[in-house]
C-alpha positions in Angstrom: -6.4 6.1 5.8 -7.9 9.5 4.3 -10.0 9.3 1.8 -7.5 11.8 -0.7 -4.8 9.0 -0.2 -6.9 5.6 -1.2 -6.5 6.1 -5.0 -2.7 6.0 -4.6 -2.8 3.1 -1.7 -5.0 0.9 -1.7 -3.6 -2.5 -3.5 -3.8 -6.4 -2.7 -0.5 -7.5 -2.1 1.1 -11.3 -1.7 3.6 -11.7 0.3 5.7 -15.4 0.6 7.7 -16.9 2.7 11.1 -14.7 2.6 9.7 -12.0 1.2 9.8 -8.1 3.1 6.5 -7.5 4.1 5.4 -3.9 4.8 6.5 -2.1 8.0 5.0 1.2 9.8 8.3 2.7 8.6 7.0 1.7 5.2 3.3 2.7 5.5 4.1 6.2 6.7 6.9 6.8 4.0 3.6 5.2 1.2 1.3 7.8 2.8 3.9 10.9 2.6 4.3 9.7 -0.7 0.8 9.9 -1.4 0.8 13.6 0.0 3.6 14.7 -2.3 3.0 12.7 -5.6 4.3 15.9 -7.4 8.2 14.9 -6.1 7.8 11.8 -8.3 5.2 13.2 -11.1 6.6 13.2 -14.9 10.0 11.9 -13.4 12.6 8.7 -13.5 12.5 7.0 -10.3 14.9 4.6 -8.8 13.4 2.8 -6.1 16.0 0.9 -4.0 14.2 -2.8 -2.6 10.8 -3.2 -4.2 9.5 -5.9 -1.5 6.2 -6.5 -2.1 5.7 -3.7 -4.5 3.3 -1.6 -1.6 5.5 1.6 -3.1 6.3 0.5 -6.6 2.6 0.6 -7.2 1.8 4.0 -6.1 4.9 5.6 -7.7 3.2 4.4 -10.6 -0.5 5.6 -9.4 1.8 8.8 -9.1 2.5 9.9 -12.6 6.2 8.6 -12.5 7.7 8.5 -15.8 9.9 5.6 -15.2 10.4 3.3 -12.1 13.5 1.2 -12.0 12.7 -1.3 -8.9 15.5 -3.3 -7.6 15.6 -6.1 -5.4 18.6 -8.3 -3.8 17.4 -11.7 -5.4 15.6 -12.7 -7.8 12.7 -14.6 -5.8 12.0 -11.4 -4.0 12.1 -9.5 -7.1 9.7 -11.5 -9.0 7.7 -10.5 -5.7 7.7 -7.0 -6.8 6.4 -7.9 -10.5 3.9 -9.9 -9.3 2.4 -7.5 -7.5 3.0 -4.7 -9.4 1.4 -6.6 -12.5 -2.0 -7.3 -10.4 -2.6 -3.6 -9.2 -1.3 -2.3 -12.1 -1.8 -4.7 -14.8 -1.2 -1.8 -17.9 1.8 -0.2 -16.3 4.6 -0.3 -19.3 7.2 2.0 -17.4 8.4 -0.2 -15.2 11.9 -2.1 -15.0 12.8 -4.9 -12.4 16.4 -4.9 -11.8 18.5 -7.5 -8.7 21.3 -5.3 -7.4 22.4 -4.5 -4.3 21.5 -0.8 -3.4 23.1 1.7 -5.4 25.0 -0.7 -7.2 22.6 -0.5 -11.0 23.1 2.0 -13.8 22.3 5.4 -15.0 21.1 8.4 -13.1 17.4 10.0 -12.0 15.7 12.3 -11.0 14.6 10.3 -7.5 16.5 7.9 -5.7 13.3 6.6 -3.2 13.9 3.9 0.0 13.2 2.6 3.1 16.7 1.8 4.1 17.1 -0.9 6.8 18.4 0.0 10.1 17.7 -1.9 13.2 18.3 -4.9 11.3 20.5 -3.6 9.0 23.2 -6.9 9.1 25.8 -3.9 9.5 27.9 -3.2 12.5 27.1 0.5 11.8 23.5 0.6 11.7 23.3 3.7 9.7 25.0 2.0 7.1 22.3 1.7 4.4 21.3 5.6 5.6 24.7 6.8 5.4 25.4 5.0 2.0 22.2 7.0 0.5 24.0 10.1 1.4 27.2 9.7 0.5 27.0 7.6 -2.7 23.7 9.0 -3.6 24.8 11.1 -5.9 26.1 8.8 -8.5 22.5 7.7 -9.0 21.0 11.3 -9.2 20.7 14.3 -11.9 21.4 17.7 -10.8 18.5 18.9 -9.0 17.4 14.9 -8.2 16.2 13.8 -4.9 16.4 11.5 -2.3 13.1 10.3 -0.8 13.6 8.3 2.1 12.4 7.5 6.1 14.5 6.9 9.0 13.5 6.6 12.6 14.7 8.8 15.6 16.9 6.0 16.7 19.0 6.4 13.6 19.4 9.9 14.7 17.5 12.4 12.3 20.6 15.1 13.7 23.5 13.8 12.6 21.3 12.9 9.4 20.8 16.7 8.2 24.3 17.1 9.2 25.8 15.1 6.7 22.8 15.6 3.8 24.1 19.6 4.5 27.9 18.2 3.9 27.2 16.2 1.1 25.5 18.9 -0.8 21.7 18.3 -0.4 19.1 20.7 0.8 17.0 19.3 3.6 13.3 18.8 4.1 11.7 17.1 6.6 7.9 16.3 4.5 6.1 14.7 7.5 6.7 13.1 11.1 4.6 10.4 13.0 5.5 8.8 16.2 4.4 5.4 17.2 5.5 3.0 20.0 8.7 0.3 19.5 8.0 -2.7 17.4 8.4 -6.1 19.5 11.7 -7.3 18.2 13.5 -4.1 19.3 13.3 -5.2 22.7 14.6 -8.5 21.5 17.6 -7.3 20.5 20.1 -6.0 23.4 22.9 -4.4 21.7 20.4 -2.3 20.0 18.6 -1.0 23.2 22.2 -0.1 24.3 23.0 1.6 21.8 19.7 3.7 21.3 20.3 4.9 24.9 23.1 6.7 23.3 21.2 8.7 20.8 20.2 12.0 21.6 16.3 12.3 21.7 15.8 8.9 19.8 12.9 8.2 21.8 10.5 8.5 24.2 8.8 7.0 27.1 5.9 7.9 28.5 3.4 5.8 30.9 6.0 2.9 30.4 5.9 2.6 26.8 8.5 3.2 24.5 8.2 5.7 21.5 10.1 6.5 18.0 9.7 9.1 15.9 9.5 8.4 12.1 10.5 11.3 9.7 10.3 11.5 5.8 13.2 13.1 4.4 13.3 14.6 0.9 17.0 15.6 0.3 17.7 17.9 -2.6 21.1 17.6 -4.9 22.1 21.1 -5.2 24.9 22.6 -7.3 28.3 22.3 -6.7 31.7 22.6 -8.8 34.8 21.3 -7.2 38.2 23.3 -7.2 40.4 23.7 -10.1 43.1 20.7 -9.8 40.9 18.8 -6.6 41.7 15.0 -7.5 38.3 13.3 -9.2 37.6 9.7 -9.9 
């Protein structure tokens, strides 16, 4: 880890039985993070599945104004404060919420996540990704971001496509590639259908190779015809 990013990162985290412990996906999306604490600096952040807090505590580190954390149940939620409390044992500005993904309250100015793909539980895999860009908005000010990583597999493509449909300007913050985690091989119906994905990964010498992007999608402005129907 370089030096710059050990303020922000470095933590002692407890993890239980049932609990989401940190992934490569997530380490690389903490150390863009780190990179670009100004996106979250001085602002109210949502940060959809907490897990062992290894984000939550360095959107605090960060300068966030606010960080609503959320979490599926309760037990893995209580994870999150844990944690949280013993790395950052004076941060007030912090709310644990359960809920499902986007389904809280209010609005901010960051929408942050890892969303789950391979092992998303969803027979589109992109679900959590696609829900993020679609619904995304509800959860956002004007000008609010998303912050989020996605491999290659889940087709980085057809994700600026639809961020560009949807409204958001696109930037791609960092990349890092890094060879297939075990389970993927494990899992048939997913190698099948990552043949079918254009460029989502490589193999070289016999070993098999995602890409990881981070993606910081900005809302931008956008008024809808006189008379269009609105919910």
């Amino acid at each position: 880890m370089p030096n710059d990013l050990q303020p922000a990162l470095a933590m002692d985290l407890d993890a239980r039985d049932g609990d989401w412990r940190p992934t490569p996906h997530g380490a690389f999306l903490g150390e863009v993070l780190a990179q670009h604490g100004e996106i979250v600096a001085g602002r109210d952040v949502l940060e959809l599945g907490g897990g062992v807090g290894n984000h939550t505590i360095p959107l605090l580190r960060l300068g966030a104004r606010s960080v609503v954390t959320t979490e599926i149940l309760p037990d893995r939620s209580e994870t999150t404060r844990r944690n949280v409390e013993r790395n950052c044992p004076d941060a007030a500005n912090v709310e644990y919420r359960v809920a499902d993904w986007l389904d809280t309250e209010e609005q901010f100015d960051v929408v942050f996540a890892n969303p789950p793909f391979a092992k998303s539980g969803m027979q589109n895999r992109r679900y959590f990704i696609d829900s993020l860009i679609l619904d995304g908005h509800k959860r956002l000010r004007e000008g609010g971001d998303l912050l989020f990583v996605q491999s290659s597999m889940a087709d980085l493509r057809k994700t600026r496509t639809r961020l560009k449909e949807n409204g958001y300007a696109v930037d791609i913050l960092g990349s890092s590639e890094g060879p297939f985690r075990d389970y993927y091989f494990e899992d048939h119906a997913f190698m099948r259908e990552m043949r079918h994905v254009e460029d989502g990964f490589e193999i070289r010498d016999g070993i098999y190779y995602e890409t990881l992007s981070v993606v910081r999608a900005t809302l931008t402005t956008w008024t809808p015809a006189m008379g269009a129907h609105l919910s």
